[in-house]
C-alpha positions as CSV (number, residue, x, y, z in Angstrom):
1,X,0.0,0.0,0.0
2,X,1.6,3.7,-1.2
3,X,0.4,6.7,-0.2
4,X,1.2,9.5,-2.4
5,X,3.5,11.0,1.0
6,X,6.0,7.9,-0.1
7,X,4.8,6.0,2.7
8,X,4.7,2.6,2.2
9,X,3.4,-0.4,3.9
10,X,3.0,-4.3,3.2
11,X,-0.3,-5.6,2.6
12,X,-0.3,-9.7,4.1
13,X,-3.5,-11.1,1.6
14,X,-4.0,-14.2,2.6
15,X,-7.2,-13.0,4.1
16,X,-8.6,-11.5,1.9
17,X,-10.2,-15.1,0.6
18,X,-10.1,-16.8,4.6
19,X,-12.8,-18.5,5.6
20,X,-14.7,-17.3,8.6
21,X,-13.0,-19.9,10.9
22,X,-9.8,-17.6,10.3
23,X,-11.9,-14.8,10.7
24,X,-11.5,-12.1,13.4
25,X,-14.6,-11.4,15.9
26,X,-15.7,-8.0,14.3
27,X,-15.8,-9.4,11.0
28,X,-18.3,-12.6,11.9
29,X,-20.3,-10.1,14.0
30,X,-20.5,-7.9,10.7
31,X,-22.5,-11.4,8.8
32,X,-24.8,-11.5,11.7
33,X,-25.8,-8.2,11.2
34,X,-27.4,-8.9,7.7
35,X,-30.6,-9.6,6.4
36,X,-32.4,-10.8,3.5
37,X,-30.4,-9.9,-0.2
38,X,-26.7,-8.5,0.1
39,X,-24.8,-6.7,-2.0
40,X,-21.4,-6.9,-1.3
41,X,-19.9,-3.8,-1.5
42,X,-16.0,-4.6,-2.6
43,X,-15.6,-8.0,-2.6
44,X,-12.2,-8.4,-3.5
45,X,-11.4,-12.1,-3.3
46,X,-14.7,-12.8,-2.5
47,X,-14.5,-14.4,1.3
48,X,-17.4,-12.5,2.9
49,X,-19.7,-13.4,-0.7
50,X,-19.0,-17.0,-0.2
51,X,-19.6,-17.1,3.8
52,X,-23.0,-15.4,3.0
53,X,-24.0,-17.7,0.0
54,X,-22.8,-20.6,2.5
55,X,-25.3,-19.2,5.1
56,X,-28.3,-19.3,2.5
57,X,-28.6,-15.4,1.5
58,X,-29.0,-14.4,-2.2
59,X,-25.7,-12.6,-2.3
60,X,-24.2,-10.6,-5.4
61,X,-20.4,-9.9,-4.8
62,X,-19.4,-6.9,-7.0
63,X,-16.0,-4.9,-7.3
64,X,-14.4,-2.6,-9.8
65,X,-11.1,-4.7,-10.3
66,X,-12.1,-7.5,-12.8
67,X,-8.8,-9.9,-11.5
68,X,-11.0,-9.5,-8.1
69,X,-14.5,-10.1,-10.0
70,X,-12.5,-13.5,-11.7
71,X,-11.7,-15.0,-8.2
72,X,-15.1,-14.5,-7.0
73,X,-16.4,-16.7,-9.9
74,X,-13.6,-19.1,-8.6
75,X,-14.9,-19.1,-5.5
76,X,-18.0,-20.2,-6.7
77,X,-19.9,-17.1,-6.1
78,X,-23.4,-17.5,-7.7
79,X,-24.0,-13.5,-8.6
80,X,-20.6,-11.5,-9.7
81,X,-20.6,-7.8,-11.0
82,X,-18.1,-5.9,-12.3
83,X,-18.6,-2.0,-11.7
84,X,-19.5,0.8,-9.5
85,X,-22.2,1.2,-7.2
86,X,-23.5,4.2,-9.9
87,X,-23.4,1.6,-12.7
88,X,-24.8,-1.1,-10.6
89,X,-28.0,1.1,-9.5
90,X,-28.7,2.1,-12.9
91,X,-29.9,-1.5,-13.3
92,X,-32.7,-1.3,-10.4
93,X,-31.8,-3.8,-8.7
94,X,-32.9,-4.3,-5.1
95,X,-31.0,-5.5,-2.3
96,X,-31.9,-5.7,1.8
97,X,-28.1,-5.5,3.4
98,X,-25.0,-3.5,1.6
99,X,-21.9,-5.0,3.0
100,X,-18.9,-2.7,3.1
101,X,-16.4,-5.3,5.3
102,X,-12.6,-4.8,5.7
103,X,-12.5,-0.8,6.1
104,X,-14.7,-0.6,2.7
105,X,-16.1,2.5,4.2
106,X,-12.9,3.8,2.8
107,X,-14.6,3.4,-0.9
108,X,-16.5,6.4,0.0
109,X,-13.8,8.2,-1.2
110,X,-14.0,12.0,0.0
111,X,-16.1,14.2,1.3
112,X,-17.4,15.2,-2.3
113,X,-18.3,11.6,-3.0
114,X,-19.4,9.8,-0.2
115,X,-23.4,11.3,-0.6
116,X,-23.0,10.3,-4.1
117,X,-22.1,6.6,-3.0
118,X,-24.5,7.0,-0.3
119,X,-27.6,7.8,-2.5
120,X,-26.8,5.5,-4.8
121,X,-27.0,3.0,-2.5
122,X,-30.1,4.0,-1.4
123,X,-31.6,3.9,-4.8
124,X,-30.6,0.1,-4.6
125,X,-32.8,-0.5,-1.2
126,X,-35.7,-2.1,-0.3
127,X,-37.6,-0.3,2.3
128,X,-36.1,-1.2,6.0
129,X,-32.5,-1.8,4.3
130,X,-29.2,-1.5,6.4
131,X,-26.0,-1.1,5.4
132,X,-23.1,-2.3,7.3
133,X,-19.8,-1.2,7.0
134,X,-16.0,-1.5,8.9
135,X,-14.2,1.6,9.2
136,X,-11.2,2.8,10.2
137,X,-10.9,6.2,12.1
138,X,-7.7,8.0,10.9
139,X,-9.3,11.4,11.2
140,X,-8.6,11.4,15.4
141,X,-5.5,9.5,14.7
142,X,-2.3,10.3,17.4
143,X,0.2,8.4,15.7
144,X,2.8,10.4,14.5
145,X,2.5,8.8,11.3
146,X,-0.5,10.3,10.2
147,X,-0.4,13.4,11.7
148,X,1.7,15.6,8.8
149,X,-0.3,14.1,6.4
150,X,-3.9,15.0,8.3
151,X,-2.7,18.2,9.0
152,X,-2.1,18.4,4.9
153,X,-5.6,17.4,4.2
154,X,-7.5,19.8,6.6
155,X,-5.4,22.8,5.0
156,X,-6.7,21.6,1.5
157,X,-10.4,21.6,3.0
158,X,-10.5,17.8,3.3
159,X,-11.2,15.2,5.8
160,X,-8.3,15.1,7.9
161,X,-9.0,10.9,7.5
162,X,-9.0,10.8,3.8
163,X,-6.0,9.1,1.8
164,X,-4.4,9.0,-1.8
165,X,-2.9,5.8,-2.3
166,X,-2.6,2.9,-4.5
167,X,-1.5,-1.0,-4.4
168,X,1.6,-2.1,-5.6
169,X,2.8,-5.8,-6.1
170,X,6.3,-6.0,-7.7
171,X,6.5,-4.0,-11.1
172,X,2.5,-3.7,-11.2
173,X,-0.1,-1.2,-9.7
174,X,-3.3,0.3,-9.5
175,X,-3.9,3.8,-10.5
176,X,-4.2,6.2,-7.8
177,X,-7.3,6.3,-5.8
178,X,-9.1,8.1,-2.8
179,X,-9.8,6.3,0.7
180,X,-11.8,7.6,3.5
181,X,-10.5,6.8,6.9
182,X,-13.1,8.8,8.7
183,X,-14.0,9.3,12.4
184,X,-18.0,7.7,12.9
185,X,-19.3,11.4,13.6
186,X,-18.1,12.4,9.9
187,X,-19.8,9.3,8.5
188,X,-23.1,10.2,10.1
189,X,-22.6,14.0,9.2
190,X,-22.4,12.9,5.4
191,X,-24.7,10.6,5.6
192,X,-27.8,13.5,6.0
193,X,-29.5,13.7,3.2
194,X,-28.5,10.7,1.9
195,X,-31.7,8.3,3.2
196,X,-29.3,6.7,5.6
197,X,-29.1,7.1,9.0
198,X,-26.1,6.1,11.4
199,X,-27.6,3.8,14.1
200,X,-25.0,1.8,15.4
201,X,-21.0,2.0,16.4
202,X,-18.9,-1.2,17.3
203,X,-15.0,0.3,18.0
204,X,-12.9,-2.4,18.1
205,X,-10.9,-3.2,21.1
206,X,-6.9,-1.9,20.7
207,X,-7.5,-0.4,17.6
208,X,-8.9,2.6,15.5
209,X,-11.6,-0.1,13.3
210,X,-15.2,0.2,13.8
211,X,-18.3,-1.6,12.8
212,X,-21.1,0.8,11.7
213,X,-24.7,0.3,10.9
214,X,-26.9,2.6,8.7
215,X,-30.6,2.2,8.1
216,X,-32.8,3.5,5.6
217,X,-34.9,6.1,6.6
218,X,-38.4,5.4,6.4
């Protein structure tokens, strides 16, 4: 993972495509959660699709990067889509539960997008639908690692939490891309207006990742 500061991290992947036995707490407790028809919001390798079509929910795993949308159909994932939530609501389908699990909160991308995201969404929702999404709160972070780079953001009127990066493996890597590590209270603030409403925070114990629910308002 590269932020466009230089920073650099390694990204293990191996569970990305675990199965829920391997699974931490937070992210079993995001499954139970759900109801009805999911879409899942970035499914990458498809783990939290599979665990869903295992438990007996119509499920449809989509994700912009078609080398993730090919190991979902290896997974044997039923329902596989290759695009955007904007593309994806343009079809009217219906879902119950929107899945956003492994920080996928992140893909709402800025303060400018995130009510798009949102709304579209919403035009995808059967009435009493919840979304359910992990976090991670960068926006309140103390580590000195983030600070610079939050300061940056607020003096260019963004969310201190929100990142440029991209993924790199080796001589390949994606182009560069927004990710919004937001505190809960900003998620809720751009969530007005949206239909969605911020009901529920989980923070997870020793660490800045939370589990938030949003319901449609009625």
């Amino acid at each position: 993972m590269e932020r466009d500061d230089g920073m650099v991290k390694a990204a293990p992947v191996a569970s990305w495509i675990a199965t829920t036995d391997q699974w931490s707490d937070d992210d079993r407790r995001a499954l139970d959660l759900l109801k009805g028809k999911v879409l899942d919001v970035g499914a990458g390798g498809g783990r939290a699709a599979r665990a869903l079509q295992d438990r007996g929910h119509p499920v449809t795993a989509m994700d912009v990067s078609p080398g993730a949308v090919d190991v979902c159909r290896r997974q044997g994932i039923r329902s596989v889509v290759h695009g955007t939530v904007d593309d994806h609501a343009a079809t009217g389908a219906r879902y119950d539960s929107f899945l956003l699990l492994g920080g996928n909160l992140g893909l709402l991308d800025s303060r400018e997008r995130a009510p798009e995201f949102l709304r579209a969404l919403a035009t995808m929702a059967a009435p009493g639908a919840v979304i359910v999404g992990q976090g991670n709160n960068r926006t309140d972070s103390t580590d000195p690692e983030h600070l610079a780079y939050n300061r940056r953001n607020l003096r260019a009127g963004r969310i201190a939490g929100q990142r440029t990066m991209r993924i790199r493996h080796r001589d390949m890597a994606t182009p560069w891309f927004h990710y919004l590590c937001l505190a809960p209270r900003e998620l809720s603030e751009l969530a007005t207006g949206t239909g969605w409403e911020l009901t529920d925070v989980v923070n997870a114990t020793n660490s800045t990742a939370y589990l938030a629910t949003l319901h449609l308002n009625e």
